[in-house]
NUMARLO-717094 format. One record per atom (N, C-alpha, C, CB): residue number from 1; atom name; residue in one letter; x, y, z. Coordinates in steps of 0.02 Angstrom, whole numbers, plus 50000, padded with zeros to 5 digits. Each point is the difference from the previous one (the first is absolute). Glycine has a CB too. Layout:
<lumgus>
  num  atome  residu     px     py     pz
  NUM     CA       A      X      Y      Z
...
</lumgus>
This chain:
<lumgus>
  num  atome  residu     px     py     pz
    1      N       X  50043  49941  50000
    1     CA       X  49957  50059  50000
    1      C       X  50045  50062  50000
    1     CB       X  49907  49938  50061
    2      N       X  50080  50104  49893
    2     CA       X  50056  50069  49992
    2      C       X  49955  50052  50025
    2     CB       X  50076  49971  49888
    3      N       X  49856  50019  50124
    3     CA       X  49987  50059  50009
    3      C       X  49994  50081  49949
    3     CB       X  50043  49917  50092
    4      N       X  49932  50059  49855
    4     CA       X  49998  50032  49926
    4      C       X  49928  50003  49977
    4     CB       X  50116  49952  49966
    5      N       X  49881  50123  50023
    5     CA       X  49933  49994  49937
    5      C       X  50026  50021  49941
    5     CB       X  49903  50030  50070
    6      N       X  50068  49942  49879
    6     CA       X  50007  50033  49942
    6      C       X  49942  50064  49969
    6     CB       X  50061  49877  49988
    7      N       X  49965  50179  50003
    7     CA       X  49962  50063  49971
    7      C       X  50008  50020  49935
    7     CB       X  50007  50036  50098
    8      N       X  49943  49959  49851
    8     CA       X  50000  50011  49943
    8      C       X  49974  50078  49983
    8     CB       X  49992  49868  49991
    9      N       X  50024  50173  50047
    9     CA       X  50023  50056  49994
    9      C       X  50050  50056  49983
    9     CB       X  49943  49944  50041
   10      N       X  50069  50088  49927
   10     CA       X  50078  50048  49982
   10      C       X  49985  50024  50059
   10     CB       X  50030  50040  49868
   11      N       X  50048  49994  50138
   11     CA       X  50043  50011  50044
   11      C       X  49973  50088  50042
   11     CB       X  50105  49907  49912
   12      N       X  49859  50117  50000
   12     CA       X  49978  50052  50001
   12      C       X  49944  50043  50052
   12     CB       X  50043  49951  49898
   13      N       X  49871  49961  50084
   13     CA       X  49944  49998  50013
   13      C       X  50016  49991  50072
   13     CB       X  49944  49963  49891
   14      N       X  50102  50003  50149
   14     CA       X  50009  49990  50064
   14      C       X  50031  50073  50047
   14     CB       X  50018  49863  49952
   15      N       X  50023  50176  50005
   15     CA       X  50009  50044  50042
   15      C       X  49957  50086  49992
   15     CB       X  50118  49912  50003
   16      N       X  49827  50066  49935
   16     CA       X  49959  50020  49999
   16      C       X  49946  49973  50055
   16     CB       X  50048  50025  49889
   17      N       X  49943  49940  50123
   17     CA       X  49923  49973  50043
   17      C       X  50046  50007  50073
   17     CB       X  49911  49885  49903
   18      N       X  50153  50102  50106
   18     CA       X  50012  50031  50074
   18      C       X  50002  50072  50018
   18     CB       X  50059  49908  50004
   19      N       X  49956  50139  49954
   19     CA       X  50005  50053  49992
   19      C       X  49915  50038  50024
   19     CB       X  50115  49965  49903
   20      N       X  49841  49985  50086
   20     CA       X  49923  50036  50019
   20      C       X  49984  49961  50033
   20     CB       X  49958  50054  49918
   21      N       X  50056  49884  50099
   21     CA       X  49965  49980  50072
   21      C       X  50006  50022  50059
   21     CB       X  50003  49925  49958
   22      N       X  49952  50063  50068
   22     CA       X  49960  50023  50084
   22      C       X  49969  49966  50030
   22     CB       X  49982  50083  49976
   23      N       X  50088  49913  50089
   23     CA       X  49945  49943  50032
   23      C       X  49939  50015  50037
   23     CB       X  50094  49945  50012
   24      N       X  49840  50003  49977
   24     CA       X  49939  50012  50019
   24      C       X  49986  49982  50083
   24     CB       X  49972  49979  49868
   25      N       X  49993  50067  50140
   25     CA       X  49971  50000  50086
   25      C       X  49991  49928  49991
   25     CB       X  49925  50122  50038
   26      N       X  50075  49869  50065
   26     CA       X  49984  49935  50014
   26      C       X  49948  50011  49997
   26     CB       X  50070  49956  50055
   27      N       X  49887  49986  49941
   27     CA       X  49908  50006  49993
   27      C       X  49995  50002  50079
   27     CB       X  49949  49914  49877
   28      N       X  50121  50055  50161
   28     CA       X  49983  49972  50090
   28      C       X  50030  50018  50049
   28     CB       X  49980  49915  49969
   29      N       X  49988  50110  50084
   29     CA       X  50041  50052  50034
   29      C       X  50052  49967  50072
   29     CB       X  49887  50095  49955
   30      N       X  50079  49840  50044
   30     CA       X  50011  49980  50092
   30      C       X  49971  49922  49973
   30     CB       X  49961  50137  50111
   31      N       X  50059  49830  49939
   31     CA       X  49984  49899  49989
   31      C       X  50053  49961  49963
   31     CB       X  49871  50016  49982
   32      N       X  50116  49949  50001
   32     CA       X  50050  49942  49965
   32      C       X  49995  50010  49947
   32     CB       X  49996  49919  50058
   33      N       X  49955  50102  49901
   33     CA       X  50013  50012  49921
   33      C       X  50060  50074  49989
   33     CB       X  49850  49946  49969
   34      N       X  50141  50086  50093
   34     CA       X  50078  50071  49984
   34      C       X  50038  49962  50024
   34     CB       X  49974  50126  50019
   35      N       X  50015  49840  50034
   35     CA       X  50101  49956  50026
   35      C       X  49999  49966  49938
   35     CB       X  50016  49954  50150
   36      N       X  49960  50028  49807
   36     CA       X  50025  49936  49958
   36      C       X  50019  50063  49931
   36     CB       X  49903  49855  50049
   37      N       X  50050  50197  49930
   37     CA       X  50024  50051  49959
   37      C       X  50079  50054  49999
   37     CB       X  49866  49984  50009
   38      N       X  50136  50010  50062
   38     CA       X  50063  50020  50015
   38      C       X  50074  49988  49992
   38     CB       X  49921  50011  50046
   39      N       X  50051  49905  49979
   39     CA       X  50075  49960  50032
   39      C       X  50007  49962  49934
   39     CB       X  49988  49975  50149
   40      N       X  49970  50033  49800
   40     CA       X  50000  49931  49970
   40      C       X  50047  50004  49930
   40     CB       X  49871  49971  50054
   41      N       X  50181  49984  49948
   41     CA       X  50060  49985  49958
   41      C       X  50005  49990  49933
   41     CB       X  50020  49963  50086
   42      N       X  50002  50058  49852
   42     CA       X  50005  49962  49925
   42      C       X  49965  49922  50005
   42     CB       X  50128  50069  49969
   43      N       X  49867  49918  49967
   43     CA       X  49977  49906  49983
   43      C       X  50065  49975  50057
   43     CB       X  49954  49983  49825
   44      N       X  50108  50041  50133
   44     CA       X  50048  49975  50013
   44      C       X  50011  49945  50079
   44     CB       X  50024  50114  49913
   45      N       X  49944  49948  50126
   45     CA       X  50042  49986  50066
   45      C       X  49931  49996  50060
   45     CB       X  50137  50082  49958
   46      N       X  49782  49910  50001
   46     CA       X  49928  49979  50041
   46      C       X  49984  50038  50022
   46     CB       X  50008  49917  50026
   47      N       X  49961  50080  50006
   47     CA       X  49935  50028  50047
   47      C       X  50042  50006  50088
   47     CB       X  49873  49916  49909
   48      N       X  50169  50112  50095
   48     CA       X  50034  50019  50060
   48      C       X  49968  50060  50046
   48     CB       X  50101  49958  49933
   49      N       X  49867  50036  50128
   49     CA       X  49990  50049  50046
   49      C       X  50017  49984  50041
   49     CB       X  49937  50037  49971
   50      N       X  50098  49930  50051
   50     CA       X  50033  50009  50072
   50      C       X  50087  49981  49988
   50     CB       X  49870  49957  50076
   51      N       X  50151  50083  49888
   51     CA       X  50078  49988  49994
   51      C       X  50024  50075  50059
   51     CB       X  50011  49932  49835
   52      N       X  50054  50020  50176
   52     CA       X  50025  50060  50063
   52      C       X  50065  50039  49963
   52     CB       X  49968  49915  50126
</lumgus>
């Protein structure tokens, strides 16, 4: 497992679409759906909320 996606995108369209993104409000303010929105890690490395 390498840990790889493949993007069939230019090099261009990507630093175009980072260039205007914004990250969107949480829909959640307090409970386990914000601890898990918060803490929560790439594919890569899961669903981690309680790392020290």
């Amino acid at each position: 497992m390498n840990n790889t996606l493949t993007l069939k995108v230019s090099e261009e369209e990507i630093a175009k679409r980072k260039a205007n993104w914004k990250q969107p409000a949480l829909k959640v303010t307090n409970g386990v759906l914000y601890k898990y929105a918060k803490l929560v890690k790439d594919a890569s490395q899961g669903c981690v909320t309680d790392e020290d």
